[in-house]
C-alpha positions as CSV (number, residue, x, y, z in Angstrom):
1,X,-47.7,-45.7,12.3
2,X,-44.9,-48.6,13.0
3,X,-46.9,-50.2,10.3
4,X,-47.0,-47.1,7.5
5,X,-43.0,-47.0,7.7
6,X,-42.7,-50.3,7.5
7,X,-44.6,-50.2,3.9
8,X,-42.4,-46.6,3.1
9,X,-39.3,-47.8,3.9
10,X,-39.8,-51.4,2.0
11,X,-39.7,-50.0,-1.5
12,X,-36.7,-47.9,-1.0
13,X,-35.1,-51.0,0.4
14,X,-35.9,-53.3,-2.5
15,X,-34.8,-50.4,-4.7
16,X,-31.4,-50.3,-3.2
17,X,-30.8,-54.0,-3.1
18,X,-31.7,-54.1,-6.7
19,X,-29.1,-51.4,-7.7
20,X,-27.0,-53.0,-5.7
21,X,-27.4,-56.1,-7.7
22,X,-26.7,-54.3,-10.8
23,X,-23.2,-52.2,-9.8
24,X,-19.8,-53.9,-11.1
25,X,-19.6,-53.9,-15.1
26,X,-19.2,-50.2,-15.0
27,X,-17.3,-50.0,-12.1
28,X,-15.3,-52.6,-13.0
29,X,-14.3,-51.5,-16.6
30,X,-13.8,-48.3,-15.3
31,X,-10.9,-49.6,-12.7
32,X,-9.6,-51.9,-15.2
33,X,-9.7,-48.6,-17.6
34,X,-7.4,-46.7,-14.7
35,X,-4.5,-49.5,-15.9
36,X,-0.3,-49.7,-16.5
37,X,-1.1,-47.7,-19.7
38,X,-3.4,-44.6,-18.3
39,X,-1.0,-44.3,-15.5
40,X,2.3,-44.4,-17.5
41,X,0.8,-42.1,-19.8
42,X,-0.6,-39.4,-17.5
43,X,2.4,-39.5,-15.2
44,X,4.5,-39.0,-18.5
45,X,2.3,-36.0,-19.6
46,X,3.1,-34.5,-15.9
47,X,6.3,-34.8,-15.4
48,X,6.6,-34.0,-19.5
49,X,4.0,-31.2,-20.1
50,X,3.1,-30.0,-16.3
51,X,-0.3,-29.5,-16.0
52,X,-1.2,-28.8,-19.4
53,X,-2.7,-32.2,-20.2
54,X,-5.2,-32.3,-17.2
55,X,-8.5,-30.4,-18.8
56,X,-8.0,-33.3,-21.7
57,X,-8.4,-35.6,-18.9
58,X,-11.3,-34.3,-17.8
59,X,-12.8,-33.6,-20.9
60,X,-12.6,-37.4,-21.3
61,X,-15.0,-37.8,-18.4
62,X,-18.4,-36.9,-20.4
63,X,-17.0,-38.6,-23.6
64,X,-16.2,-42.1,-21.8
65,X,-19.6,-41.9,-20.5
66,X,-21.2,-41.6,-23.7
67,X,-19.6,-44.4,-25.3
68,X,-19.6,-47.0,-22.5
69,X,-23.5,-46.2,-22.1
70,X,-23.9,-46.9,-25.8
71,X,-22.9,-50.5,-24.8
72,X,-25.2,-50.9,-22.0
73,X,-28.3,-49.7,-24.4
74,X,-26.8,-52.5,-26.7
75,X,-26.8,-55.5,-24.4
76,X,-29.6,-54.8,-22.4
77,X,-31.9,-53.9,-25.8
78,X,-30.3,-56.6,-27.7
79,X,-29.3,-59.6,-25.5
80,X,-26.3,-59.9,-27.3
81,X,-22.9,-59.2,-27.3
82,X,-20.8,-56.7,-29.5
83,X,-19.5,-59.1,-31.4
84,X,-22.8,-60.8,-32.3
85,X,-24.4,-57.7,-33.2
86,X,-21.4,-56.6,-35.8
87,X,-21.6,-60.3,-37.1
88,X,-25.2,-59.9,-37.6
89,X,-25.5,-56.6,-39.2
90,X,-22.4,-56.2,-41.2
91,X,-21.2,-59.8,-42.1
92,X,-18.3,-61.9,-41.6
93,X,-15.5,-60.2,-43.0
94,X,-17.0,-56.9,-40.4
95,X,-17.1,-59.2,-37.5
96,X,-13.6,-60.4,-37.8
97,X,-12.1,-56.7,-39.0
98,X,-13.8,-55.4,-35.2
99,X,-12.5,-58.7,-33.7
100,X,-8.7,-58.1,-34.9
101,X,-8.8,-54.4,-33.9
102,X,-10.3,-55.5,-30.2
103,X,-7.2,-58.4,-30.2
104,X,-4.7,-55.9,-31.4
105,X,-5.9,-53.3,-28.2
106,X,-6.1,-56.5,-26.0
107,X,-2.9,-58.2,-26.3
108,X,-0.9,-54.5,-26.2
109,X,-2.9,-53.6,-22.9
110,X,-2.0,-57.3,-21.4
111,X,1.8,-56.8,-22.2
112,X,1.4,-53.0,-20.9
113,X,-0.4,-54.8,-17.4
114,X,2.2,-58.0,-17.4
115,X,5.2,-55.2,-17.5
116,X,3.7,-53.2,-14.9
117,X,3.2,-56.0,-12.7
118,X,6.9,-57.5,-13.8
119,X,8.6,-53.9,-13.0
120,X,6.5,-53.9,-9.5
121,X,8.1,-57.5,-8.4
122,X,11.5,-56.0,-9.6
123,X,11.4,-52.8,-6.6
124,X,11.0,-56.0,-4.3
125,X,14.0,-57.9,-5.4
126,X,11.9,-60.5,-7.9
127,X,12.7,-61.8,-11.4
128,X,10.1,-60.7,-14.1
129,X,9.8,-64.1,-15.0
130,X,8.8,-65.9,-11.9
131,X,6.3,-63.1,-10.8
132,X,4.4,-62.9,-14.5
133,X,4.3,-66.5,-13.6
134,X,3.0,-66.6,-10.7
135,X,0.7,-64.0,-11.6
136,X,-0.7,-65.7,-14.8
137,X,-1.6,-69.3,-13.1
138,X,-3.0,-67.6,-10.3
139,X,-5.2,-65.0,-12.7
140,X,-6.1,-67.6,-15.1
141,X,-7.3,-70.5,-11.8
142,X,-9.3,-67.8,-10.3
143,X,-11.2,-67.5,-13.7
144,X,-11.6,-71.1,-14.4
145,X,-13.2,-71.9,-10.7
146,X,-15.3,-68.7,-10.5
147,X,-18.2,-67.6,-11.4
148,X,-18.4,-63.9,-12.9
149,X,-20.0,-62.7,-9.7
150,X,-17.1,-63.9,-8.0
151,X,-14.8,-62.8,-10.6
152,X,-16.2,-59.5,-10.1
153,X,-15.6,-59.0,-7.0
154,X,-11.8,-59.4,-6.7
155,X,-11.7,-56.8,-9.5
156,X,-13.5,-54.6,-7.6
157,X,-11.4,-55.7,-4.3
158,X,-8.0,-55.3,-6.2
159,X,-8.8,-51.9,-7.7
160,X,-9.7,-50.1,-5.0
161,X,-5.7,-49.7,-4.0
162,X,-6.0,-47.0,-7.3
163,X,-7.6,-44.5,-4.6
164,X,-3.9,-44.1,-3.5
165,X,-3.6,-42.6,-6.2
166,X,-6.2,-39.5,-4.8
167,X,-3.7,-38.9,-2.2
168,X,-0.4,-38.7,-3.8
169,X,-3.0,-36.1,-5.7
170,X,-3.7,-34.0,-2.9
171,X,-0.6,-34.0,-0.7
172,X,1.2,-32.7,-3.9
173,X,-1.3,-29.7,-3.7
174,X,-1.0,-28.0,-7.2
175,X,-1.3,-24.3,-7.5
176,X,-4.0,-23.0,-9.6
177,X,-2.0,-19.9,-11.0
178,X,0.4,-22.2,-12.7
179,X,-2.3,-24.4,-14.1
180,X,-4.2,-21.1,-15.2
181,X,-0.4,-19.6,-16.7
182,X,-0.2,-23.1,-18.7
183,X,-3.0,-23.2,-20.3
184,X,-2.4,-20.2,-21.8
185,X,0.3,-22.1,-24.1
186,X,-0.8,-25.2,-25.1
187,X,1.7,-26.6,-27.6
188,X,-0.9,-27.7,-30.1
189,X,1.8,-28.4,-32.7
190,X,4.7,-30.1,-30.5
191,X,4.5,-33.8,-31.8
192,X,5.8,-34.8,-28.7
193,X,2.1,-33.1,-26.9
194,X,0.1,-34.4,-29.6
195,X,1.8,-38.4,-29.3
196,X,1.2,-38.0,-25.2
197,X,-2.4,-36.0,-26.3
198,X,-3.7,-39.5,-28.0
199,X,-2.1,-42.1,-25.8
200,X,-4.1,-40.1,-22.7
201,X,-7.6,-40.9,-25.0
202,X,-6.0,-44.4,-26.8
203,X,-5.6,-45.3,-22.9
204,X,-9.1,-44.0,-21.8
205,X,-11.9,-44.7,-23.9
206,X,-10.6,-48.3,-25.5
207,X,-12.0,-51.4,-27.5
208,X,-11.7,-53.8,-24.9
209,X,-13.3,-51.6,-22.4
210,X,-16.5,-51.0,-24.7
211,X,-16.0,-54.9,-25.9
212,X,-16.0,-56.2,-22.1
213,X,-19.1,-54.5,-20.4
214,X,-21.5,-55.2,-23.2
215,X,-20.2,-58.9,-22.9
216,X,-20.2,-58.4,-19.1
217,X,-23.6,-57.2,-18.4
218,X,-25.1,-60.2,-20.3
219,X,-23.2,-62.6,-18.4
220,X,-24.0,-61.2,-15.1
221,X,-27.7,-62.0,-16.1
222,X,-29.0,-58.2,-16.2
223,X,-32.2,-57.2,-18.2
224,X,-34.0,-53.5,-18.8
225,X,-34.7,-53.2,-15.2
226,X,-31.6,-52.8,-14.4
227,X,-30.7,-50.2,-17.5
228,X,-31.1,-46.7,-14.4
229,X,-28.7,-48.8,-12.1
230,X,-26.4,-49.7,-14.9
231,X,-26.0,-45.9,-16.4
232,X,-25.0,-44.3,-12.9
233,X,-22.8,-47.4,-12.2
234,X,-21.1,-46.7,-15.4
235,X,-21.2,-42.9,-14.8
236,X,-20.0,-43.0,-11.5
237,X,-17.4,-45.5,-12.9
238,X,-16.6,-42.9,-15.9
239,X,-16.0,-39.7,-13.2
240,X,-13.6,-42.4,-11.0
241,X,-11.6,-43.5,-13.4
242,X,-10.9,-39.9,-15.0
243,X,-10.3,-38.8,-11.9
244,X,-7.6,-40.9,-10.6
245,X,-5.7,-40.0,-14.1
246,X,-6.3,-36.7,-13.6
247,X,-4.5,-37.1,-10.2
248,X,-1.9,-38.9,-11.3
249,X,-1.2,-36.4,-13.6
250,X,-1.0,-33.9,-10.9
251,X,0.9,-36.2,-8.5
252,X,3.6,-36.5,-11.2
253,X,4.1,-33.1,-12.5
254,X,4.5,-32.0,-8.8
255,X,6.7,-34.7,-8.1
256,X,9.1,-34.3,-11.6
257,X,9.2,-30.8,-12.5
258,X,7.6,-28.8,-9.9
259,X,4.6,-28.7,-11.0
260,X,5.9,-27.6,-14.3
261,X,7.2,-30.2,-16.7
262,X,9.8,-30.5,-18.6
263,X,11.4,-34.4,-17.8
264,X,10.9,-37.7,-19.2
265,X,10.7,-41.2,-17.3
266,X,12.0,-44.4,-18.2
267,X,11.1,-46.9,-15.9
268,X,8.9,-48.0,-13.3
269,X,11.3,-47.8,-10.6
270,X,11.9,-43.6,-11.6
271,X,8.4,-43.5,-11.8
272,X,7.8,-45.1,-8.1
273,X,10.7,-42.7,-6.5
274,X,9.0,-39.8,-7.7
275,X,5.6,-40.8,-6.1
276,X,8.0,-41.7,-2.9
277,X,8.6,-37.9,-2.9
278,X,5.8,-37.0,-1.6
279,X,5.2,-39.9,0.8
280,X,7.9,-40.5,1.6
281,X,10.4,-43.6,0.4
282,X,8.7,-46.2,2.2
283,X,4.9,-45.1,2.3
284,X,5.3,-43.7,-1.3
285,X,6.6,-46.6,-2.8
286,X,4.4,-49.2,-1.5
287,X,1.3,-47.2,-1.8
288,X,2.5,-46.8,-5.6
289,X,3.5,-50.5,-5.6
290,X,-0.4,-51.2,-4.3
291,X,-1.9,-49.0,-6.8
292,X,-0.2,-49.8,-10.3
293,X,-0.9,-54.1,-8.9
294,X,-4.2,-53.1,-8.4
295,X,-5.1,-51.3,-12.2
296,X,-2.7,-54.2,-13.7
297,X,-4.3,-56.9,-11.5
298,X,-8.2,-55.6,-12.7
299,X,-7.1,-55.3,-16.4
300,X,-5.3,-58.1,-17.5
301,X,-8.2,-59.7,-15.9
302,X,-10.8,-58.0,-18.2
303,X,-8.6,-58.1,-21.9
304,X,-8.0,-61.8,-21.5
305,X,-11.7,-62.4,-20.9
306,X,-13.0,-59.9,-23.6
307,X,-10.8,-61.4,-26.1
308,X,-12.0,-65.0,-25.5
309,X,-15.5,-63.1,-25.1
310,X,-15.1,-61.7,-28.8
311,X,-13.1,-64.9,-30.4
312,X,-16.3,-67.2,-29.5
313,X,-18.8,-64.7,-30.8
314,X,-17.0,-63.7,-33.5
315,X,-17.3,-68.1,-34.2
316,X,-20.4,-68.2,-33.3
317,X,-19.8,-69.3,-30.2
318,X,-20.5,-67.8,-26.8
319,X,-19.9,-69.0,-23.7
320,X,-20.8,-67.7,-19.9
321,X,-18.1,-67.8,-16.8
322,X,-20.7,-69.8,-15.5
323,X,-19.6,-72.8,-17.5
324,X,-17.1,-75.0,-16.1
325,X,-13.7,-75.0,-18.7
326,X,-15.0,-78.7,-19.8
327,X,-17.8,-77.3,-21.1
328,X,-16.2,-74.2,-23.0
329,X,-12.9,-75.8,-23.6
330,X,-12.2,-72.8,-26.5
331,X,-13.3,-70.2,-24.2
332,X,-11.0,-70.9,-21.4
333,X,-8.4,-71.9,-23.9
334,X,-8.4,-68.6,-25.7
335,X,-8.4,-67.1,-22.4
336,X,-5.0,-69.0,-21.3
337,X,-3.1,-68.8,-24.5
338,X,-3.7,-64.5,-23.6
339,X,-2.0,-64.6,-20.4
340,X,0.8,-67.5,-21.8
341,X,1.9,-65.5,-24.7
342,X,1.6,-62.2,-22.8
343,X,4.2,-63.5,-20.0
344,X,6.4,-64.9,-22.1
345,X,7.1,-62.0,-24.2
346,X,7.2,-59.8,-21.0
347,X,9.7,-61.8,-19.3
348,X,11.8,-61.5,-22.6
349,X,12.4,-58.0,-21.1
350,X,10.4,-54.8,-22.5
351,X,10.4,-51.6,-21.9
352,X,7.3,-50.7,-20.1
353,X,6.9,-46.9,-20.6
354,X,7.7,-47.2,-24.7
355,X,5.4,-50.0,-24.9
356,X,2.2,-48.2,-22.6
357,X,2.2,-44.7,-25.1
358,X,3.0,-46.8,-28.2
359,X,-0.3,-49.3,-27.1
360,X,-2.2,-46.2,-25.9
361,X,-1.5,-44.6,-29.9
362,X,-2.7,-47.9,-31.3
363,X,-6.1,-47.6,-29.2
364,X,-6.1,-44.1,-30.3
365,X,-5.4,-44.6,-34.3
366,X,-8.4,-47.3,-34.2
367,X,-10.9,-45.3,-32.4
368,X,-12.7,-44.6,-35.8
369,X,-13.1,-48.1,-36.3
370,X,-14.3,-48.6,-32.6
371,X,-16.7,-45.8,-32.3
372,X,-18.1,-46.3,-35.9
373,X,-19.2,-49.1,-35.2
374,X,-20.6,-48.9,-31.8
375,X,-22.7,-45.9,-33.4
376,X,-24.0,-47.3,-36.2
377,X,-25.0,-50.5,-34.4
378,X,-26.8,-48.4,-31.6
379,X,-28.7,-46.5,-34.4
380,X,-29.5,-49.7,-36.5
381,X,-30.2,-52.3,-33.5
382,X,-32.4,-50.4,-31.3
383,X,-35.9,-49.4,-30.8
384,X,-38.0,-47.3,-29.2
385,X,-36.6,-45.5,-26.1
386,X,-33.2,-46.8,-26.7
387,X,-32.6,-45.8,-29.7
388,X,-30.6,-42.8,-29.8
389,X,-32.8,-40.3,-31.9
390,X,-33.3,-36.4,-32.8
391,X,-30.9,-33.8,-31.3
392,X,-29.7,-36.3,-29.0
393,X,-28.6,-38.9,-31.8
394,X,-27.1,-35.8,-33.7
395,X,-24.6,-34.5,-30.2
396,X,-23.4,-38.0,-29.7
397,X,-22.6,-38.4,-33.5
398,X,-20.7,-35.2,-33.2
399,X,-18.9,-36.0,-30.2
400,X,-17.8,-39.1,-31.4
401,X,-16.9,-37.9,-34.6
402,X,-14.5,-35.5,-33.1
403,X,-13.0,-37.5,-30.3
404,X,-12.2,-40.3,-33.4
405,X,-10.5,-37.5,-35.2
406,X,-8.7,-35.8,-32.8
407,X,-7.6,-39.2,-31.5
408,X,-6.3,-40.5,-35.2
409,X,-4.7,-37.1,-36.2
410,X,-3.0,-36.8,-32.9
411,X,-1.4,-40.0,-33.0
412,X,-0.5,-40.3,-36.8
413,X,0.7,-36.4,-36.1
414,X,2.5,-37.3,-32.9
415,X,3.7,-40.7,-34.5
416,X,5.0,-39.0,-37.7
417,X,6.8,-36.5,-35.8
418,X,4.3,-34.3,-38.1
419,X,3.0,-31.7,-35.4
């Protein structure tokens, strides 16, 4: 009997191990996509708008999933990375117009991270210059002496301080007759909703995000095998990361306006008392402190290496974190002159919360681009099984379609002042 449990248990064992193996693109993409940006804008569409905002939020959960999945179908159907694939199906002059709009999204998400880390080191007494610094060399030395196993697990390590975030949720206990009561007026035509409307999706479902797991499931060496353990990574991923906004939201529109709305912040440090509310000013502040690092630390980690991801495929030339910098001098270059150019404009002294929405409304206005593409390469790259085909082909087209459009009338509407 000893023996037949033995040969039972065995399989489930191996399966484990093997999903086990294939966990942290997802999960990690989906921390990173919980950064500065998705936190300044959901805690500015609490305290702003009350609860109004949070079934967008969740709405988002389903449509992240869908078009972070389309990337895993790419890489582990293809073998190749987003970049290659648009270079290879739709030319030069393509590759480079998907390569700008993912450099544009990077380097606004790396200031918005570099800010938030900058305004977290101010709240302990330090000068954003030394700690964006400090931050930068130590960011950019993990990356050149790591592998992306290794790499991936300090993401993961750093962004599990965002669960703070759950708590700050649930000890501000929202009532469900006001969320019901608000929902009842939804200020469609306020440009003020709309602009905070796209920066919630611009900050959610990203380039850079769809850019870096496609990249990052390659590099981590996974095949079709692995495509069951990679989907309910990435789902599980998806349902996190909407969650923590979602709570945030909460957390803020308790802590602002009573659960109601109707203020505007303008700094980190508001932002951080508001959360110390409900903690408490020591407990709260920290455990804010902990959370925003961790979402900062996670993302500035992922743009810088899915921009030097997409410059060298864009070239022609892709490189692995497995090589050491001699031997991909351009990749780790591109990777350094990121984080270089990103501190130094931070320390010049920005402000954070303009900066987050306005990058967030960027992602959002360029989401046609981003999803376009990503749809027509999974339709025109893939075969058999992977392929997205009959009524399943025609939902996602239509769900994509209309998150594009919402997303690029909300933020030219919102941006305009045209609600």
């Amino acid at each position: 009997m000893n023996g037949v449990h033995t040969a039972a248990a065995r399989p489930l064992t191996q399966r484990f191990r093997h999903f086990l193996a294939a966990v942290g693109p997802g999960l990690v993409v989906m921390l990173a996509d919980t950064e500065t940006g998705s936190v300044i804008a959901s805690a500015q569409s609490g305290a702003r708008w009350g609860l109004r905002m949070l079934p967008l939020l969740l709405l988002l959960i389903p449509l992240l999933y869908l078009a972070q999945e389309l990337t895993i179908r790419l890489a582990l159907g293809t073998g190749k990375g987003y970049g290659e694939l648009v270079l290879r199906r739709f030319g030069r002059a393509a590759s480079w117009l998907s390569t700008a709009t993912l450099l544009i999204s990077c380097f606004g998400a790396l200031l918005t991270q570099l800010s938030g880390l900058a305004g977290i080191g101010e709240m302990l007494g330090v000068p954003p210059w030394q700690s964006v610094s400090l931050l930068a060399l130590l960011i950019f030395l993990m990356v050149a002496t790591g592998s992306y196993r290794s790499v991936e697990r300090v993401a993961i390590a750093l962004g599990v301080f965002e669960l703070a975030f759950l708590a700050e949720a649930w000890l501000a206990r929202p009532e469900p007759a006001v969320l019901l009561a608000q929902l009842h007026h939804l200020p469609w035509r306020d440009h003020d909703f709309l602009y905070l409307a796209a920066a919630n999706i611009g900050t959610c479902i990203m380039p850079w995000t769809i850019f870096y797991q496609q990249s990052a499931l390659l590099d981590k060496g996974l095949g079709q095998a692995d495509l069951k353990a990679a989907r309910l990574d990435t789902l599980l991923g998806a349902a996190l990361c909407q969650l923590i906004t979602a709570a945030i939201l909460i957390a803020a529109a308790q802590a602002f306006g009573g659960g109601h709305g109707g203020q505007s912040l303008d700094s980190v440090v508001q932002l951080a008392d508001g959360f110390g509310r409900l903690l408490g000013p020591i407990y709260g502040r920290l455990l804010f402190a902990l959370a925003l690092a961790g979402g900062a630390l996670v993302a500035t980690i992922v743009v810088c290496l899915s921009a030097a991801w997409a410059l060298g495929e864009a070239s022609g030339r892709r490189h692995s974190l497995a090589e050491h910098p001699r031997q991909a001098p351009w990749f780790y270059g591109c990777f350094g002159l990121m984080l270089l150019a990103g501190a130094l404009l931070v320390s010049s002294g920005v402000n954070l919360i303009r900066l987050s929405l306005a990058s967030g409304v960027v992602n959002a206005v360029l989401l046609p681009v981003t999803l376009g593409f990503l749809y027509w390469l999974a339709r025109s790259e893939l075969r058999g099984a992977l392929r997205p085909r009959g009524a399943y082909a025609g939902v996602l087209a239509l769900a994509l379609a209309l998150t594009a459009g919402f997303s690029l009338y909300a933020g030219l509407a919102g941006a305009l002042g045209a609600g």
